[in-house]
mmCIF file of the C-alpha atoms, coordinates in Angstrom:
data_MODEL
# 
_entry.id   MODEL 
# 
loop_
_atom_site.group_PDB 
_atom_site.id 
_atom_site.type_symbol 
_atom_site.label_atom_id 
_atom_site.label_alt_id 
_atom_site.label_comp_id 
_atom_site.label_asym_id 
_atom_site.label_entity_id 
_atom_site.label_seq_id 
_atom_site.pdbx_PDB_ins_code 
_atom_site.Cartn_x 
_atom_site.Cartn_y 
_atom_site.Cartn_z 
_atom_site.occupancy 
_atom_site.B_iso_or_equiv 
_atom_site.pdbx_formal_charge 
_atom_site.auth_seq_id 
_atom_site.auth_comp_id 
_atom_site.auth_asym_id 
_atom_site.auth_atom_id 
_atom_site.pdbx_PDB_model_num 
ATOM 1   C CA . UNK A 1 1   ? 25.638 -51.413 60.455 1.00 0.00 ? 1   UNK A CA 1 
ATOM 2   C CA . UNK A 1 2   ? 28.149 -53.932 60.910 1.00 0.00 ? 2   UNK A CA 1 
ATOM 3   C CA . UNK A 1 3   ? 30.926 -52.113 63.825 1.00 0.00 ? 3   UNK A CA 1 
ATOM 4   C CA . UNK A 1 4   ? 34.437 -51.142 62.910 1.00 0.00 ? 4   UNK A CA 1 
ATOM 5   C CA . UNK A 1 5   ? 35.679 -53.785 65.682 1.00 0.00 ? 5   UNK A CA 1 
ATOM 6   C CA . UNK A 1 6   ? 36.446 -56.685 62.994 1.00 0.00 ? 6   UNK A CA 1 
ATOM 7   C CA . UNK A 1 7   ? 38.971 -54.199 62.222 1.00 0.00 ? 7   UNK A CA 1 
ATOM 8   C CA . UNK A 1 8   ? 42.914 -53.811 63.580 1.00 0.00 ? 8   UNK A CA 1 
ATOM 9   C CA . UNK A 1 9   ? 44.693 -50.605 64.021 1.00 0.00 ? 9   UNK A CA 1 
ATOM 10  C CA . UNK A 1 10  ? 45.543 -49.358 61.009 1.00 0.00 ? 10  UNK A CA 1 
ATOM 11  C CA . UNK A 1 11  ? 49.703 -49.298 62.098 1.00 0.00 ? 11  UNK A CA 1 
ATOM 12  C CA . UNK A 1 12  ? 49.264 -52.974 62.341 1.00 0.00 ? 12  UNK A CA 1 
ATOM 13  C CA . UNK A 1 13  ? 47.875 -54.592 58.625 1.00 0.00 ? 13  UNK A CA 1 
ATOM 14  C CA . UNK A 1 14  ? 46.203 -52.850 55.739 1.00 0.00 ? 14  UNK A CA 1 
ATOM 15  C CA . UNK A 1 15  ? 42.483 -52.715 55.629 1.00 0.00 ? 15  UNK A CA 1 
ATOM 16  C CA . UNK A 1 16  ? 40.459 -55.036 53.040 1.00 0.00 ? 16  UNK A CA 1 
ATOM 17  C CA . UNK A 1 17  ? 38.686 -53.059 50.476 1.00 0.00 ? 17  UNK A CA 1 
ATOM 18  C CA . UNK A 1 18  ? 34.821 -53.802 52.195 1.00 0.00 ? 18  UNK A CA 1 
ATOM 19  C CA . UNK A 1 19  ? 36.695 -52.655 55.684 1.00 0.00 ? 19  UNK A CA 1 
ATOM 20  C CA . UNK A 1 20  ? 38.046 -49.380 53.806 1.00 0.00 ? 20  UNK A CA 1 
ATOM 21  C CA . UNK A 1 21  ? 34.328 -48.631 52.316 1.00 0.00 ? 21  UNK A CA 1 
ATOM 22  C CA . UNK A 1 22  ? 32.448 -49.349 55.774 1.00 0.00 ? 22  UNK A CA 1 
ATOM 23  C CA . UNK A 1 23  ? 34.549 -47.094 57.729 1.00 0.00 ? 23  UNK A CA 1 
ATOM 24  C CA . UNK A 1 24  ? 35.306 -44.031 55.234 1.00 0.00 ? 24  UNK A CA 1 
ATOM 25  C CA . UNK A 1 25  ? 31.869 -43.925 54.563 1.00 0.00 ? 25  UNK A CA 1 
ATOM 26  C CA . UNK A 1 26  ? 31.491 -43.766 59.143 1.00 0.00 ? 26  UNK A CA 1 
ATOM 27  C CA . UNK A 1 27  ? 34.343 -41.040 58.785 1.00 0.00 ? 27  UNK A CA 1 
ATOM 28  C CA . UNK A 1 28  ? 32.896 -38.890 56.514 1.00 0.00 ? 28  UNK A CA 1 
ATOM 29  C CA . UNK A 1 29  ? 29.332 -39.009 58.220 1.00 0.00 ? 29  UNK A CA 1 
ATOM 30  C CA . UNK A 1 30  ? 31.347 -37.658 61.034 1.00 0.00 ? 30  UNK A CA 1 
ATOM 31  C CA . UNK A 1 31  ? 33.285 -35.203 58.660 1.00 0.00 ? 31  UNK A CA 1 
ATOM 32  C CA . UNK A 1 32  ? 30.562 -32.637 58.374 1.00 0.00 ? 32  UNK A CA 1 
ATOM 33  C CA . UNK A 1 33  ? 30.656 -30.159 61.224 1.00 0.00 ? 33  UNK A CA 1 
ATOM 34  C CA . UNK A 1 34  ? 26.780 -30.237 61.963 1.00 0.00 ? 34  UNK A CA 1 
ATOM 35  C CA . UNK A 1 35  ? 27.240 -33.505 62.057 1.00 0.00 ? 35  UNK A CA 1 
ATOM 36  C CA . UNK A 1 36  ? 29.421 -33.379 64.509 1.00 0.00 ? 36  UNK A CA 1 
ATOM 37  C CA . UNK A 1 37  ? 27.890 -30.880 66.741 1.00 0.00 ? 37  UNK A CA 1 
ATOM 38  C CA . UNK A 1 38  ? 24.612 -32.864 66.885 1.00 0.00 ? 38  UNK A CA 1 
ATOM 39  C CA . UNK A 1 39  ? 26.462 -35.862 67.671 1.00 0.00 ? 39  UNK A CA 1 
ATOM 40  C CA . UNK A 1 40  ? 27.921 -33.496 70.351 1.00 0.00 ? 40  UNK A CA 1 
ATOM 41  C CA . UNK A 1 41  ? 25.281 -31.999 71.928 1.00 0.00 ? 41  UNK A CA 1 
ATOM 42  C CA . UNK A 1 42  ? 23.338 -36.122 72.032 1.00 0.00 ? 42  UNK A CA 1 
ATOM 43  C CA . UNK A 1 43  ? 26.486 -37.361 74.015 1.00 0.00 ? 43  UNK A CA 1 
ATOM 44  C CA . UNK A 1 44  ? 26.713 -34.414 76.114 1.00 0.00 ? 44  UNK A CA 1 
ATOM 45  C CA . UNK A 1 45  ? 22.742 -34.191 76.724 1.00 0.00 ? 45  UNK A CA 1 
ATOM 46  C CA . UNK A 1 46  ? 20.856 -35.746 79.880 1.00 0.00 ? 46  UNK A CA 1 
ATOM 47  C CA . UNK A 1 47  ? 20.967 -38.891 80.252 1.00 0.00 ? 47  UNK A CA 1 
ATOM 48  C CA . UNK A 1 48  ? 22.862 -39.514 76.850 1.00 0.00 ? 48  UNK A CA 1 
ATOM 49  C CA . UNK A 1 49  ? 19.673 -38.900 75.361 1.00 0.00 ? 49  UNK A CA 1 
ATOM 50  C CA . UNK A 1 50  ? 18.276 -36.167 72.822 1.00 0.00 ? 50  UNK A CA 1 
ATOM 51  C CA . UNK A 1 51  ? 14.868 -35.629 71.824 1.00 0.00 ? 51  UNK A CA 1 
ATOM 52  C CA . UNK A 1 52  ? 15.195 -34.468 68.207 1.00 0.00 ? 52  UNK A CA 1 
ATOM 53  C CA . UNK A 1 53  ? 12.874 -30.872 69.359 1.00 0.00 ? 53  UNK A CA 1 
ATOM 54  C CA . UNK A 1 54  ? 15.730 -30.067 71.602 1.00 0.00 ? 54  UNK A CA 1 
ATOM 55  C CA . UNK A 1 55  ? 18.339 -30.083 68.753 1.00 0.00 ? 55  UNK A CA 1 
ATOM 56  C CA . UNK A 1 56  ? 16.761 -27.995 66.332 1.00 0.00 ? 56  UNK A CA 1 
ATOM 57  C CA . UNK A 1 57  ? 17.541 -25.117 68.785 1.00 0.00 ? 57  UNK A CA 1 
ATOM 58  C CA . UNK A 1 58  ? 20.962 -25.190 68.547 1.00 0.00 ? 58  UNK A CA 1 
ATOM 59  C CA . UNK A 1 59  ? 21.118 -24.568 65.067 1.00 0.00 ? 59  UNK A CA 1 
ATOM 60  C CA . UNK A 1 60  ? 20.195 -21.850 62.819 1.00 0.00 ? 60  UNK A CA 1 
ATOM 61  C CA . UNK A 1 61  ? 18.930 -24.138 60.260 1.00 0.00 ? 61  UNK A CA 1 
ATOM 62  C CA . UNK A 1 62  ? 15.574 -25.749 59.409 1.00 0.00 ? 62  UNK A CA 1 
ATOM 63  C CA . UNK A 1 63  ? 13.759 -28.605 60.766 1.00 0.00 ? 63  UNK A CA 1 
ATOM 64  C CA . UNK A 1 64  ? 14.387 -30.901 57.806 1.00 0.00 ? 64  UNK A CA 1 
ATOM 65  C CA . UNK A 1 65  ? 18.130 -30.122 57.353 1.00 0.00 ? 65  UNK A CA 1 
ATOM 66  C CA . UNK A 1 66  ? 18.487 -31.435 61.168 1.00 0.00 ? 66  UNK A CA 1 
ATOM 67  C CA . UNK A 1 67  ? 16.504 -34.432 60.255 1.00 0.00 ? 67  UNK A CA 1 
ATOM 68  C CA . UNK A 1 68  ? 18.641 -34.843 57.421 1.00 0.00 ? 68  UNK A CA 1 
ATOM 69  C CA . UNK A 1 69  ? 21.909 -34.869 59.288 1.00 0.00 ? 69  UNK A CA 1 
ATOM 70  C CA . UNK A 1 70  ? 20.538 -37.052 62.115 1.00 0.00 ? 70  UNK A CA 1 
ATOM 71  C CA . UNK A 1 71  ? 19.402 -39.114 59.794 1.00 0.00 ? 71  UNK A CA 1 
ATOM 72  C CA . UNK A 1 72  ? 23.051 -39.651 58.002 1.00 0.00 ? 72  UNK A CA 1 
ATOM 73  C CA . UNK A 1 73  ? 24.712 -40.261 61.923 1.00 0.00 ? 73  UNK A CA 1 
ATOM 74  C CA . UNK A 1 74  ? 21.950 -42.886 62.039 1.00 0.00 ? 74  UNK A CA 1 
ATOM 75  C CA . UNK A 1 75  ? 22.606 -44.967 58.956 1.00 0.00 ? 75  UNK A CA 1 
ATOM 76  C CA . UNK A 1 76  ? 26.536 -44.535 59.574 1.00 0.00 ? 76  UNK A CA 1 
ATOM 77  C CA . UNK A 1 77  ? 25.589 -46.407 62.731 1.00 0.00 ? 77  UNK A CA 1 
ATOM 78  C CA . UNK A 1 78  ? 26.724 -43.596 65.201 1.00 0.00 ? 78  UNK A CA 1 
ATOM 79  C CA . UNK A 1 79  ? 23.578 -42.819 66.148 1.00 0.00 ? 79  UNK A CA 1 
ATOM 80  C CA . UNK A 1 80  ? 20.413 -44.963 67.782 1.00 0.00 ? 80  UNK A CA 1 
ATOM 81  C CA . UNK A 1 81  ? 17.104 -43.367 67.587 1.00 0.00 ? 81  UNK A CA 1 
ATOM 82  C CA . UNK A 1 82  ? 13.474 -44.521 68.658 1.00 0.00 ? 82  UNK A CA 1 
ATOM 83  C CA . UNK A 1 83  ? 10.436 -42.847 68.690 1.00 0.00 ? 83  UNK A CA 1 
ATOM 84  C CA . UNK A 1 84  ? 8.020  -41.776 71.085 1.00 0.00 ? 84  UNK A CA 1 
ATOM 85  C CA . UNK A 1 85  ? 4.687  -40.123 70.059 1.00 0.00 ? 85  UNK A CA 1 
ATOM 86  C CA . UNK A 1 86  ? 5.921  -37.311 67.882 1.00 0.00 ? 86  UNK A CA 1 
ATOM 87  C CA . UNK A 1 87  ? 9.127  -37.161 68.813 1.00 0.00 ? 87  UNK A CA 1 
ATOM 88  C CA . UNK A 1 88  ? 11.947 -39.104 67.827 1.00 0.00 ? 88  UNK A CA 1 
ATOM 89  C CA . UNK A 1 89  ? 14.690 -39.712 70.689 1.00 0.00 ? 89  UNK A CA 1 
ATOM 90  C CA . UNK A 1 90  ? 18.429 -40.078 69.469 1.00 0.00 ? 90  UNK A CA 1 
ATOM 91  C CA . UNK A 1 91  ? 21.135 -42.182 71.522 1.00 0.00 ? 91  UNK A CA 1 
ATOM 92  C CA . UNK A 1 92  ? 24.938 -42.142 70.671 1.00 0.00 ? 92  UNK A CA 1 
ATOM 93  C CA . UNK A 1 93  ? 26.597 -45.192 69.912 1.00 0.00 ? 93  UNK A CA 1 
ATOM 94  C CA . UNK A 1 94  ? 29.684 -45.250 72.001 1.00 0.00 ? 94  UNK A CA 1 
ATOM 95  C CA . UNK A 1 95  ? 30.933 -48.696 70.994 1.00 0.00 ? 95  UNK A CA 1 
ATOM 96  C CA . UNK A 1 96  ? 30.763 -47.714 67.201 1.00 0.00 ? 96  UNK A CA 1 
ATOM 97  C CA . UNK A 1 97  ? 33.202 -44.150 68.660 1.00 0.00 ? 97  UNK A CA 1 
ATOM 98  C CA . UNK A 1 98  ? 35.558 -46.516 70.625 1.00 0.00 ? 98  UNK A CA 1 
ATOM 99  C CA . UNK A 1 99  ? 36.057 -48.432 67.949 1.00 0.00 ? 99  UNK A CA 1 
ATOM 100 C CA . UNK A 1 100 ? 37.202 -45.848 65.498 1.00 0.00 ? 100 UNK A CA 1 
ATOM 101 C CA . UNK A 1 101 ? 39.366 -44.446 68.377 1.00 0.00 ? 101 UNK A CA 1 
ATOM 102 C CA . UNK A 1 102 ? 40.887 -47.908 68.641 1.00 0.00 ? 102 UNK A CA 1 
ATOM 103 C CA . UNK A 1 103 ? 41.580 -48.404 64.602 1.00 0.00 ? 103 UNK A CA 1 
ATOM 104 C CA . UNK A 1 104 ? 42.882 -44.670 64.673 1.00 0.00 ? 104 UNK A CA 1 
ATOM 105 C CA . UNK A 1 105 ? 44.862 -45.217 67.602 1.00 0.00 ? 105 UNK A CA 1 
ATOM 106 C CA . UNK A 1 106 ? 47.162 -47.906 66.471 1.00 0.00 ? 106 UNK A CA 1 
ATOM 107 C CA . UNK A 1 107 ? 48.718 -45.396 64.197 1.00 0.00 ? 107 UNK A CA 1 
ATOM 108 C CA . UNK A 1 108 ? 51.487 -43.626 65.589 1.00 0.00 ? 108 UNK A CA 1 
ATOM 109 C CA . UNK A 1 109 ? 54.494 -42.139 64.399 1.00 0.00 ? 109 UNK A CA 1 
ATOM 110 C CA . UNK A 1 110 ? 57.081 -44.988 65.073 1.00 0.00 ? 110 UNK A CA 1 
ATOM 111 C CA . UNK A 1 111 ? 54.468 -47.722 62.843 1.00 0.00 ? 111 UNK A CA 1 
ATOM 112 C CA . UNK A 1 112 ? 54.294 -44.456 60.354 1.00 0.00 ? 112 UNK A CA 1 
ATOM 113 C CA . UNK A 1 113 ? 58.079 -45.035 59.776 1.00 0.00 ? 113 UNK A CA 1 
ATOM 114 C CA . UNK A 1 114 ? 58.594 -41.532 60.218 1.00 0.00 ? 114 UNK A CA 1 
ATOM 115 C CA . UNK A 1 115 ? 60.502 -40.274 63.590 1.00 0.00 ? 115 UNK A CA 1 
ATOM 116 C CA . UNK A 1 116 ? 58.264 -38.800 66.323 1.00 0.00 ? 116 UNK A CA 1 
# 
């Protein structure tokens, strides 16, 4: 996935309609709160690494439905993985976080036009 970095603050100039697509369809990845817990718990875990049989256990849901979700972080691009054996190890992608923080951060509430 290409990263959000192309991209300026949205206070500064409207978004083309590709740029718009590529990051709402990042945002809503991250919409989904098992989504965001798992993404969670892999930047919080050891070594900012998660082995895919240590996330299941947070969750009262199945194997798959983890998969699933881990699976959507992945293809948003917020999410490395590589496996080892069995077991598939999943990485954050900080760059692809820091650069949403940076396009969300450029709007505040004097570029909004309404008074802070």
């Amino acid at each position: 996935m290409e990263t959000v970095a192309c991209c300026s603050p949205l206070g500064k100039q409207p978004l083309s309609p590709e740029q718009a697509v590529r990051i709402a369809s990042l945002l809503k990845a991250l919409a989904d709160p098992v989504r965001l817990r798992l993404l969670s718990l892999v930047a919080s875990h050891a070594d900012g690494e998660a082995c895919v049989c240590d996330l299941n256990d947070a969750f009262d849901l199945s194997q798959p439905t983890i998969s699933h979700h881990l699976k959507v972080l992945h293809e948003a691009g917020l999410l490395d993985r590589s496996k080892r054996g069995v077991w598939v190890y999943y990485t954050l992608r900080r760059d692809v976080l820091t650069d949403v923080a940076g396009l969300l951060g450029g709007v505040t509430a004097r570029s909004s036009g309404h008074p802070a």
